[in-house]
KOLBA-765349 format. One line per 5 residues: number of its first residue (from 1); their letters; for each residue z, y, x of C-alpha. Coordinates in pm, whole numbers, always signed. Layout:
<recs>
NUM> A> Z Y X ~ ...;
</recs>
This chain:
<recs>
1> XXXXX> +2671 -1055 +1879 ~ +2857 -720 +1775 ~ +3042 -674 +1432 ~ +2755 -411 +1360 ~ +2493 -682 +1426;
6> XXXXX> +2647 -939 +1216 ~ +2648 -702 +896 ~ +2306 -596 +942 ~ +2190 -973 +977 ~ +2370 -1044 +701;
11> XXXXX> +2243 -779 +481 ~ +1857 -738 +587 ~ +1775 -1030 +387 ~ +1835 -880 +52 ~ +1665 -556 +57;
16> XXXXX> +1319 -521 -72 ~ +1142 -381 +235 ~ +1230 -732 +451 ~ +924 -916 +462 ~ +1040 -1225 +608;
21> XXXXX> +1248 -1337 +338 ~ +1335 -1745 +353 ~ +1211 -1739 +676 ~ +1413 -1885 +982 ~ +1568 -1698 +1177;
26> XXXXX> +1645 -1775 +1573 ~ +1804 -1439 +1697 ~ +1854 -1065 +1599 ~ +1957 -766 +1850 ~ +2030 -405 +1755;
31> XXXXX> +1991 -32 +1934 ~ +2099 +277 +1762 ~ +2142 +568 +1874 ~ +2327 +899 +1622 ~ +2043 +1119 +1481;
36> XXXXX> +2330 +1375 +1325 ~ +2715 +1347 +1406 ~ +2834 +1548 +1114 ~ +3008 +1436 +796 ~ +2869 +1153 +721;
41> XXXXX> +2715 +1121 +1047 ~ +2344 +955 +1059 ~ +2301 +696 +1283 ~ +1918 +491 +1345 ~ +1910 +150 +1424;
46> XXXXX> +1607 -93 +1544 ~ +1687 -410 +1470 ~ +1477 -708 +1623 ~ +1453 -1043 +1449 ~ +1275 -1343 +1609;
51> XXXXX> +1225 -1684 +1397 ~ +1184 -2027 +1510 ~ +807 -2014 +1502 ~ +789 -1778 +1799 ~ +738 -1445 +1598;
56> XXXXX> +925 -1139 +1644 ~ +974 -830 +1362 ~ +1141 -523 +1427 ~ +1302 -278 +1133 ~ +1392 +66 +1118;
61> XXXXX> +1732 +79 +943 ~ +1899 +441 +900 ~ +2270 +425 +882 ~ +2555 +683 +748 ~ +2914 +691 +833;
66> XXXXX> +3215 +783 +640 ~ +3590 +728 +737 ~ +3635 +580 +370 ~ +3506 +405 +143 ~ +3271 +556 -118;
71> XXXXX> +3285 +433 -468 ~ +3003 +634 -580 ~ +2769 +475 -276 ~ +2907 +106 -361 ~ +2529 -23 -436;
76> XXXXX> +2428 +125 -68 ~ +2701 -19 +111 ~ +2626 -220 +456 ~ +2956 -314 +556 ~ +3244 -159 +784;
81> XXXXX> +3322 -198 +1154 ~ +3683 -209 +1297 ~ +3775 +73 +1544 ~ +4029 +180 +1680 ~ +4166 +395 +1367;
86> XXXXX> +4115 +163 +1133 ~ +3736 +114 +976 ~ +3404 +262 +975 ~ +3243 +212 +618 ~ +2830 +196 +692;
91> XXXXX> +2607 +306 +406 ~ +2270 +267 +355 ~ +2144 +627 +443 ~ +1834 +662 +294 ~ +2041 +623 -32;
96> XXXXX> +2329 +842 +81 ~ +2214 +1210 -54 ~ +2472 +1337 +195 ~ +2282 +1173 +497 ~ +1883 +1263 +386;
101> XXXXX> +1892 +1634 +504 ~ +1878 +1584 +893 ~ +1525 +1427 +884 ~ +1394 +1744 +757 ~ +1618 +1965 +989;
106> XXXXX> +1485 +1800 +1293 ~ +1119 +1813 +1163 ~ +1126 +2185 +1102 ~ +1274 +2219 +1455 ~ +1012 +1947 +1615;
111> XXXXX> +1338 +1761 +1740 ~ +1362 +1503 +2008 ~ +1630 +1304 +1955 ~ +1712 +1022 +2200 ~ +1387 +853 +2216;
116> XXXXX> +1281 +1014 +1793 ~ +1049 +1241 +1852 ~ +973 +1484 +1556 ~ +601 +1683 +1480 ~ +578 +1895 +1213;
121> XXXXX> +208 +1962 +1073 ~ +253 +2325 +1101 ~ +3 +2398 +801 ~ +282 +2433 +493 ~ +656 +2489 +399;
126> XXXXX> +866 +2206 +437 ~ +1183 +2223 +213 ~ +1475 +2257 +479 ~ +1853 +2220 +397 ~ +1752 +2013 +70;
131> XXXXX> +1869 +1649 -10 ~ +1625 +1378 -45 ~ +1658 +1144 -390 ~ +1493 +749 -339 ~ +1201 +642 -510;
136> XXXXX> +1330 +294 -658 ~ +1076 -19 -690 ~ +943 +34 -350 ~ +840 -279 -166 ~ +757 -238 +211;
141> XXXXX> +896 +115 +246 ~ +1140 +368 +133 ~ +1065 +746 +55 ~ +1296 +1006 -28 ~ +1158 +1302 -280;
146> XXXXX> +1300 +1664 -145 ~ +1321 +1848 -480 ~ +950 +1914 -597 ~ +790 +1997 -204 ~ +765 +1754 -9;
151> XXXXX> +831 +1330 +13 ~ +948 +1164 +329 ~ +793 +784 +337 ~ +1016 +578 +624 ~ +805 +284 +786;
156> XXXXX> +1080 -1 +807 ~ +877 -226 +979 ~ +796 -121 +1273 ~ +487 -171 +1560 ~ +400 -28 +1825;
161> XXXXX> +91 +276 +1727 ~ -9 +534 +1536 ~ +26 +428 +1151 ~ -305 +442 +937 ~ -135 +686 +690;
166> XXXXX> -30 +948 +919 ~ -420 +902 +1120 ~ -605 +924 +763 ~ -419 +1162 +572 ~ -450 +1398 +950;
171> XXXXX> -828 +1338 +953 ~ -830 +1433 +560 ~ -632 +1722 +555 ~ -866 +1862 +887 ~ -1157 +1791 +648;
176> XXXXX> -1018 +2031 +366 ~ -1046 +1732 +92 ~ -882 +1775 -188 ~ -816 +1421 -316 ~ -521 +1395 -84;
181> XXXXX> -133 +1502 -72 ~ -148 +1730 +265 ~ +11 +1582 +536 ~ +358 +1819 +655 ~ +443 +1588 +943;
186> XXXXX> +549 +1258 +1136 ~ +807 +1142 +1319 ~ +755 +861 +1659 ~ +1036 +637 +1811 ~ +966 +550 +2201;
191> XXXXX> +876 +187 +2267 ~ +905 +101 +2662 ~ +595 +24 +2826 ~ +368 +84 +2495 ~ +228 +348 +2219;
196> XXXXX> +518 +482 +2006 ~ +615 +393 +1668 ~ +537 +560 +1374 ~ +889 +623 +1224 ~ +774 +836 +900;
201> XXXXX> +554 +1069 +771 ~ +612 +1396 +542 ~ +362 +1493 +272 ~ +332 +1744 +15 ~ +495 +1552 -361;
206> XXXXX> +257 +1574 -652 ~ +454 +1664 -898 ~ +381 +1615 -1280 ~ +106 +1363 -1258 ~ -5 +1009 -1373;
211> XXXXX> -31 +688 -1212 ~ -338 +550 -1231 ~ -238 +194 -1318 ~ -48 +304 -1613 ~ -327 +564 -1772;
216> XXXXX> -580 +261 -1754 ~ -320 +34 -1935 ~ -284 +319 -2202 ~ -652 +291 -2265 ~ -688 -114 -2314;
221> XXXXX> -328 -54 -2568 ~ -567 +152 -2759 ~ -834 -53 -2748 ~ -678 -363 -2855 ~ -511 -150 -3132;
226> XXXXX> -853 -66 -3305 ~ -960 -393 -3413 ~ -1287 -243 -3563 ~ -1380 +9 -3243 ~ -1588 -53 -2916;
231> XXXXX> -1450 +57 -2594 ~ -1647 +406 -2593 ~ -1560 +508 -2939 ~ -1169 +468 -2893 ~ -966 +811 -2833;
236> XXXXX> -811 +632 -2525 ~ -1149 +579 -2355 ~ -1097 +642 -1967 ~ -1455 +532 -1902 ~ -1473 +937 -1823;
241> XXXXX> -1175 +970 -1574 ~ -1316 +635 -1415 ~ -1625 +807 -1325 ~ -1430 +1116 -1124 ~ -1233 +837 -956;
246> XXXXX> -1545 +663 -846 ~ -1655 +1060 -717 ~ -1320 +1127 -573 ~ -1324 +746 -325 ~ -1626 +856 -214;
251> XXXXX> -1521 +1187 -105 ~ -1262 +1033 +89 ~ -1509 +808 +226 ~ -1757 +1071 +332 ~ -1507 +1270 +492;
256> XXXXX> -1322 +992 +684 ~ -1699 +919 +813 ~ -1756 +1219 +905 ~ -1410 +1330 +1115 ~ -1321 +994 +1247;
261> XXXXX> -1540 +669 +1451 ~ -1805 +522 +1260 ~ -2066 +205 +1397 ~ -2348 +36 +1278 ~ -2272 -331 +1212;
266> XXXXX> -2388 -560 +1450 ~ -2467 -977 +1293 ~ -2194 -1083 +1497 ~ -1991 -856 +1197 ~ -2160 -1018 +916;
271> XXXXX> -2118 -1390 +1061 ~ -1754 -1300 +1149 ~ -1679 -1150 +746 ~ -1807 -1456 +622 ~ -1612 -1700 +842;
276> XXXXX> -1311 -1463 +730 ~ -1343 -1521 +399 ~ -1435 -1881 +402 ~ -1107 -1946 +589 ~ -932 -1774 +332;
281> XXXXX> -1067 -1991 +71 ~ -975 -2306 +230 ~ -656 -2224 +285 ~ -605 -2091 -56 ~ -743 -2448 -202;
286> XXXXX> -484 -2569 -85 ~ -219 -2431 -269 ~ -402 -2329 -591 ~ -597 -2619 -717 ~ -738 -2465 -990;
291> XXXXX> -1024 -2307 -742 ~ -1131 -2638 -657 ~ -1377 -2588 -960 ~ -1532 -2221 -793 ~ -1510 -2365 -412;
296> XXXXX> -1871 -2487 -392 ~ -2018 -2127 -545 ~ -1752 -1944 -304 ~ -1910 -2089 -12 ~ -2267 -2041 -121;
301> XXXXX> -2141 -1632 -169 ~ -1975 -1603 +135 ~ -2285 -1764 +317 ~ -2507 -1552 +196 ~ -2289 -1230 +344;
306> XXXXX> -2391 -1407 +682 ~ -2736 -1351 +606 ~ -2775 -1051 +418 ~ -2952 -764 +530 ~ -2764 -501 +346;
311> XXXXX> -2722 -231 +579 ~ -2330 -131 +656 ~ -2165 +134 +834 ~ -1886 +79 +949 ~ -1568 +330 +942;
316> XXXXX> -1207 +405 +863 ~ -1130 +285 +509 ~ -826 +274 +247 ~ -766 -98 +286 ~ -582 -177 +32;
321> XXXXX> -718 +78 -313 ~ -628 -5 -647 ~ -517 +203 -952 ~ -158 +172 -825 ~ -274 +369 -548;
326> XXXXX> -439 +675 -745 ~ -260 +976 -920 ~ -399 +1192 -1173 ~ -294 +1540 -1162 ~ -456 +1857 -1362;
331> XXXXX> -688 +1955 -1125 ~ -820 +1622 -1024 ~ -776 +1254 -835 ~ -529 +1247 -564 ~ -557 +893 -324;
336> XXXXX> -239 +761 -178 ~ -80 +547 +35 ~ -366 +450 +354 ~ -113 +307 +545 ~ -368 -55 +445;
341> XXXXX> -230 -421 +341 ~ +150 -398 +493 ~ +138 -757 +614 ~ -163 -716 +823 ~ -86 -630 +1210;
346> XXXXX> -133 -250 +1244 ~ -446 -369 +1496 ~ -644 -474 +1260 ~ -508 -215 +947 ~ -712 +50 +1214;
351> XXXXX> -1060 -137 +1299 ~ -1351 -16 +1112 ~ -1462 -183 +793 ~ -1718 -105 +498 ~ -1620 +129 +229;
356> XXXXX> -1739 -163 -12 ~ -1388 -376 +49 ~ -1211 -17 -107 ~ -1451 -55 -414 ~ -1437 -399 -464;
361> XXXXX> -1011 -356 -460 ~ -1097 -106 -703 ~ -1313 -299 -944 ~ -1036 -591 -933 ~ -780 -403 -1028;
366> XXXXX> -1018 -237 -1348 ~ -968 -666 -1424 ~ -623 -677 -1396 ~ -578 -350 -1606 ~ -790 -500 -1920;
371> XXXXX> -670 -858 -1910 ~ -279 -825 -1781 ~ -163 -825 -2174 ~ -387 -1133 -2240 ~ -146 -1335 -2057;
376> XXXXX> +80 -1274 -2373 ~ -205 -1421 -2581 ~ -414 -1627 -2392 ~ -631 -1822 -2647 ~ -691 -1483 -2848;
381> XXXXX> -1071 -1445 -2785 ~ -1107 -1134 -2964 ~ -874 -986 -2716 ~ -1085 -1152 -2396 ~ -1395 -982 -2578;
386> XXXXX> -1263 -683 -2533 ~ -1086 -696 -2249 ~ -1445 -759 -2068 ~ -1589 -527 -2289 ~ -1296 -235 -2153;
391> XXXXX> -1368 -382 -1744 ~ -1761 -339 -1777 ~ -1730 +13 -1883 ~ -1475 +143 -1637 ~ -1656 -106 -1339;
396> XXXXX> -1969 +68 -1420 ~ -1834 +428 -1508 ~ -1668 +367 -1120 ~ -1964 +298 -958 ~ -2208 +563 -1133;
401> XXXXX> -1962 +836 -1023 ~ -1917 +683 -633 ~ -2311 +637 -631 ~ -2371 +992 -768 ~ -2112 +1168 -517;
406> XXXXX> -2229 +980 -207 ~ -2586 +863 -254 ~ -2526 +516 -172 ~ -2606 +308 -509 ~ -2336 +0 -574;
411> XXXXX> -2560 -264 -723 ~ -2446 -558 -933 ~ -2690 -790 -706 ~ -2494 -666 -386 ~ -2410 -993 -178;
416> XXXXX> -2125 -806 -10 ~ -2017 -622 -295 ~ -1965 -947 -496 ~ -1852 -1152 -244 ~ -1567 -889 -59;
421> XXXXX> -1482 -902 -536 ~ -1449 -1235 -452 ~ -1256 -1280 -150 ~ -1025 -1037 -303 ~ -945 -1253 -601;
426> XXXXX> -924 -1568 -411 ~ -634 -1329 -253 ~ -461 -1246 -573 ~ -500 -1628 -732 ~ -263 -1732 -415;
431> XXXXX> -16 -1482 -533 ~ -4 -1503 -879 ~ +26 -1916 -815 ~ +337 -1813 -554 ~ +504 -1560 -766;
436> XXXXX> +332 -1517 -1107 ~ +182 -1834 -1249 ~ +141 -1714 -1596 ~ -114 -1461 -1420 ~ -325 -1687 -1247;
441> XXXXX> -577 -1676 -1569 ~ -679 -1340 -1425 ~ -819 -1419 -1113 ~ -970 -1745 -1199 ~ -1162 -1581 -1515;
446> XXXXX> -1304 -1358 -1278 ~ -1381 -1584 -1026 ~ -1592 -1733 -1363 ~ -1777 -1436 -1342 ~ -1831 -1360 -999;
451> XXXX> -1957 -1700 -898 ~ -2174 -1690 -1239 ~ -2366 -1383 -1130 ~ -2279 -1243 -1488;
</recs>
């Protein structure tokens, strides 16, 4: 194993983006190749890890160079490796300013570099010569802003295919909708004997916006700070913007079905979403025992998606929408991030599923918004009153704008609808119970509902 190796297998671990952390690993081997040889110089590096249960990851890692250490780059430092002058000090580069203009020099030039290949979009400016600054708090990714322009998201794990984001946000920006950042470009690494990797993709940054998580939050702080007010008479209401976010998903919806493969589902589709689910439940039973009490209704509602006769067409979808995933700007909703759940294989992030999973992701996380601070104050009813009272209106305000923009009406009675609700919080209880126990009232109380019919 080289010196280089060593560091990176020693540092990988502890960086956000690594998936695999705690897991056992059996081997690791590293390529790079230089993607700039100035000062620092930018080297790229694939690193392959294989664990003792067979399975294999490979990450992206971009490294710079300098000839000495850098105190003011001490939090991004990798390690150094001897040569024959003394030391080279490895940073890493997408947190070296220094090292974050090439990417956007070689995209503007539609580079090939070693086996990077680079492809700008062609349709708007992209910001050359400028320094990229990290977004902090990322989890599976890292993306560098380039002033106001333009943001560069880097895919560190990598497989073998064209990424969802860079396929959607393409198909999007061909369709003219406006509930998307345009696309500027995407960069592919060679992989012998199969479909290139997506490296990264460029899109245009929304500046001066909102998250959506954090406007919704704002509302339910002024709700539960007018003891004496219902959820529509409070100055915070977002009942209103929760309608236009219902009309913007189904824009994106009705455009992604109309540039990209749609299909009729078949009852092999139905049989196989309920066997899905059902798995997922008895595998989450057994590490959250507090389900134990829903498990019986769970079954009955994922049987009945087996049976139902609710008509689905299948297409390309978000895959993993929730409020974290939204931005409010002045003009309107923008919809981020398609690239679909990050742990699934990219396979199965691409095959054609109902726009109802994006909904119900959507109406979950309207739950998590109203009851998150009730977790400070669990046994405070008035707060739970209102906390449903804040997730009925924004649920339904959702829906009435997604049934008014696309035609299709989201019913309460919906087997799939309730059951894909379902599924999803079966999802989260696992990983509050792993990571966030004191949030594990969140999913069960709506599991109460769900499996209540209320």
């Amino acid at each position: 194993m080289s010196a280089l190796t060593e560091i990176l297998a020693d540092w990988m671990p502890g960086q956000r983006w690594f998936g695999s952390k705690g897991r056992e690993w059996a081997g690791v081997t590293e390529e790079g190749f230089f993607l700039d040889q100035s000062d620092p110089a930018l080297s790229v590096h694939r690193v392959r890890v294989s664990y003792t249960d067979g399975a294999t990851e490979t990450y992206l890692v971009p490294l710079s160079w300098r000839n000495a250490p850098a105190e003011e780059l001490s939090s991004a430092f990798v390690g150094a490796v001897p040569s024959a002058s003394g030391s080279n000090y490895a940073y890493d580069a997408m947190r070296d300013r220094d090292a974050t203009v090439p990417w956007l020099t070689h995209l503007v030039a539609a580079s090939t570099v070693g086996p990077m290949h680079f492809h700008p979009a062609g349709v708007a400016y992209i910001p050359e010569g400028v320094p990229g600054d990290i977004i902090s708090g990322e989890q599976s990714n890292t993306s560098l802003v380039y002033g106001e322009s333009a943001i560069l998201k880097l895919f560190r794990r990598l497989e073998p295919g064209l990424n969802p984001d860079v396929e959607i946000h393409d198909a999007l920006r061909q369709a003219d909708n406006q509930h998307i950042a345009p696309l500027l470009g995407h960069i592919e690494i060679d992989e012998p004997g199969q479909e290139p990797s997506t490296v990264a993709m460029l899109q245009t940054f929304v500046a001066n916006a909102s998250d959506g998580w954090r406007l919704a939050t704002s509302s339910v702080r002024d709700l539960y700070a007018e003891a004496d007010l219902h959820a529509d008479e409070v100055g915070g209401d977002f009942a209103g913007e929760s309608e236009r976010l219902g009309e913007a998903t189904a824009s994106v919806h009705t455009d992604l079905a109309r540039v990209l493969p749609t299909e009729t589902a078949d009852r092999d589709w139905y049989t196989a979403v309920a066997e899905q689910m059902g798995a997922r439940l008895e595998a989450a039973l057994a590490i959250v025992p507090g389900l134990t009490e829903h498990a019986e209704a769970l079954r009955a509602l994922y049987a009945a998606v087996a049976t139902t006769d609710e008509p689905v067409v299948r297409q390309r979808v978000h895959g993993d929408l929730h409020l974290g995933q939204v931005l409010r700007t002045t003009t309107g909703w923008i919809v981020l991030d398609f690239e679909g759940e990050p742990a699934r294989p990219l396979a199965s992030r691409r095959e054609l599923d109902t726009p109802l999973r994006d909904v119900a992701g959507m109406l979950r996380s309207f739950d998590y918004a109203s009851r998150h601070m009730l977790v400070e104050q669990p046994e405070d009813q008035q707060r739970a009153y209102r906390a449903h009272e804040w997730a009925e209106r924004n649920r339904e305000a959702f829906c009435a704008g997604y049934s008014a923009a696309s035609g299709i009406t989201l019913s309460s009675e919906s087997a799939l609808l309730r059951a894909f609700e379902a599924d999803k919080a079966v999802y989260e209880c696992v990983y509050e119970a792993r990571n966030r126990p004191n949030w594990l009232m969140i999913p069960l109380s709506s599991l109460s509902r769900l499996t209540a019919g209320d």
